[in-house]
Wavefront OBJ file of the C-alpha trace (Angstrom):
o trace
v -26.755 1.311 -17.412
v -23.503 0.083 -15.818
v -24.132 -3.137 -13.292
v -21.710 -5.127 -11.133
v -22.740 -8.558 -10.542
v -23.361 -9.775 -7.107
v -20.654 -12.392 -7.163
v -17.778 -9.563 -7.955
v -17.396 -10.999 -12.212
v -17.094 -8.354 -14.353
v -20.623 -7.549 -15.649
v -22.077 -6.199 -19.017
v -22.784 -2.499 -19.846
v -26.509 -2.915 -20.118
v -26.506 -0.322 -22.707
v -24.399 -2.082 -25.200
v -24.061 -6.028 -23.756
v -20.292 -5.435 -23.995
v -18.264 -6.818 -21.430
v -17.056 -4.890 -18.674
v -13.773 -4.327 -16.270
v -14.503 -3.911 -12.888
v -11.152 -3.637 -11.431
v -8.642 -2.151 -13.730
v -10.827 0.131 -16.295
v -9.701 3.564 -14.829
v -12.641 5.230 -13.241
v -13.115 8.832 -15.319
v -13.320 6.858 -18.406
v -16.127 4.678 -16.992
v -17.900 7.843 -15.625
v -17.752 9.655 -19.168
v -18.987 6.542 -20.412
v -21.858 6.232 -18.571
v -22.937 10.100 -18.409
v -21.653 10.202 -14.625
v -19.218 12.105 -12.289
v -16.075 9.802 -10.438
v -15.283 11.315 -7.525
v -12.475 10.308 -5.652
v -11.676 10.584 -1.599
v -10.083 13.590 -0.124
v -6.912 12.897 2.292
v -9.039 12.002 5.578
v -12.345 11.059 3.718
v -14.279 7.807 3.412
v -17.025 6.925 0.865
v -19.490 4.582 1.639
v -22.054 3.079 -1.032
v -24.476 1.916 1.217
v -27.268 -0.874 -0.631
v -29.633 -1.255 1.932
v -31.213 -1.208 5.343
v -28.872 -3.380 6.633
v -26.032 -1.412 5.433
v -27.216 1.510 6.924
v -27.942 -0.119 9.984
v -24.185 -0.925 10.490
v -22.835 1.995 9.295
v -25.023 3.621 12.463
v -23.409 1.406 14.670
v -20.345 1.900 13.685
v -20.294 5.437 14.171
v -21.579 5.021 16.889
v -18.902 2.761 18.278
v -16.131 5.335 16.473
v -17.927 7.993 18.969
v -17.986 6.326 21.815
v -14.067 5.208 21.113
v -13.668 9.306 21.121
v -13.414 9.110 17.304
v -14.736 12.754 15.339
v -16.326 11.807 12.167
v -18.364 14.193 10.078
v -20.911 13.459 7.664
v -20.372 15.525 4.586
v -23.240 14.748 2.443
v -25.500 11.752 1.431
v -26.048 11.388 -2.506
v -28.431 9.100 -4.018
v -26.489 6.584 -6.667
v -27.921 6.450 -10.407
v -28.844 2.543 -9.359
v -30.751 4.211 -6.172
v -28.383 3.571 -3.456
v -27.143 6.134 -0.912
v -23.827 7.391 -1.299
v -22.586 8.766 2.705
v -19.388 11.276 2.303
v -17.451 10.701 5.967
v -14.405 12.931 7.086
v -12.404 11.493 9.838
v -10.498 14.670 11.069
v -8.095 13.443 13.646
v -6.861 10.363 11.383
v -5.105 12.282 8.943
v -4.542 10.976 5.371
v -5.879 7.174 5.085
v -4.020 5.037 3.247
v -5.875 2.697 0.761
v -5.973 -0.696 2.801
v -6.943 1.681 5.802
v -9.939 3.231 4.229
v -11.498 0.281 2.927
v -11.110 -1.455 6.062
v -12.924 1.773 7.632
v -15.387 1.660 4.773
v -16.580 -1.702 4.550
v -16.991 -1.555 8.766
v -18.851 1.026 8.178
v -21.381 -0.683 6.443
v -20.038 -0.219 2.335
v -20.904 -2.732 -0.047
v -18.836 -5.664 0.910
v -18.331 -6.880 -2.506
v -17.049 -3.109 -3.554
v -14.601 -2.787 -0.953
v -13.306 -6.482 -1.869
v -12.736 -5.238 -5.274
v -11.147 -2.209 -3.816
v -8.886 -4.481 -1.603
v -8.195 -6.298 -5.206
v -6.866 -3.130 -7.077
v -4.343 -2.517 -4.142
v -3.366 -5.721 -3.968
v -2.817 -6.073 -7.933
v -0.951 -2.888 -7.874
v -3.344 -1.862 -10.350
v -2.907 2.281 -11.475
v -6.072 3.123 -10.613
v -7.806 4.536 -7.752
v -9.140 1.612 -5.705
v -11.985 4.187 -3.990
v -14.282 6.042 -6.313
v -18.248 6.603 -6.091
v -19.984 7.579 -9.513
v -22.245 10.729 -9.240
v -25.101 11.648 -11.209
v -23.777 15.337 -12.560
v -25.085 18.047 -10.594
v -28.751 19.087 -11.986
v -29.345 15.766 -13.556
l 1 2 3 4 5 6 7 8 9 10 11 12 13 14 15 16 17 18 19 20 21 22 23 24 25 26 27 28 29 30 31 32 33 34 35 36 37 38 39 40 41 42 43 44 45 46 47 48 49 50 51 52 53 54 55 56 57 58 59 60 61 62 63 64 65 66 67 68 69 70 71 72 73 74 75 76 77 78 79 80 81 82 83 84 85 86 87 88 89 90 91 92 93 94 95 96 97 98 99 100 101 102 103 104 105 106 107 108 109 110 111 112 113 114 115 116 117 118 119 120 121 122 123 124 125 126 127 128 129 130 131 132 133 134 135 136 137 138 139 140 141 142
């Protein structure tokens, strides 16, 4: 099992104790590692890793306030992480394509893990070649 610490430090694989990259290791090579699917945004798309109550609970009121504002967003799908969180898949039609800094301001107001959108932030901001959005996906029929 693959675990971020809490205070953003690059964690251990709990499989193997080795240390582990959380900003620049690119993305499909930590999926394959683990067993698990990256998926990346589409153009207009935001992915939100949601770890609790209270991030659900803003990610309502946001949407809320994007509605009221006039904003369209769709809800594509909700997913259920391997570590038990729920993944939300949101389209923002009328925005067109997001660019990085955009979308993870728009995710972590929407109630994302803070500390995954800061590292998301830090992968733009270090120009690393990487995507700095991806959600890891239990294959399909796991």
């Amino acid at each position: 099992m693959h675990e971020m610490r809490r205070d953003g430090r690059a964690g251990q694989d709990a499989d193997t104790g080795d240390a582990m990259s959380v900003l620049s290791d690119p993305p499909m090579e930590i999926a394959e590692r683990l067993g698990l699917v990256a998926v990346l945004p589409g153009p207009d798309e935001l992915l939100l890793d949601i770890d609790d109550a209270e991030g659900l609970s803003r990610m309502e009121a946001a949407l809320a306030c994007l509605a009221i504002n006039g904003e369209e967003v769709v809800e594509v799908k909700r997913t259920v992480s391997a570590g038990g969180n729920t993944h939300v898949y949101l389209r923002l039609p009328r925005w067109g394509e997001l660019d990085p800094v955009r979308r993870i301001a728009l995710q972590a107001c929407c109630g994302s893990d803070p500390i995954r959108e800061l590292l998301s932030l830090l992968r733009v901001v270090r120009n690393y070649n990487v995507p700095p959005t991806v959600l890891f996906e239990r294959p399909t029929g796991a």
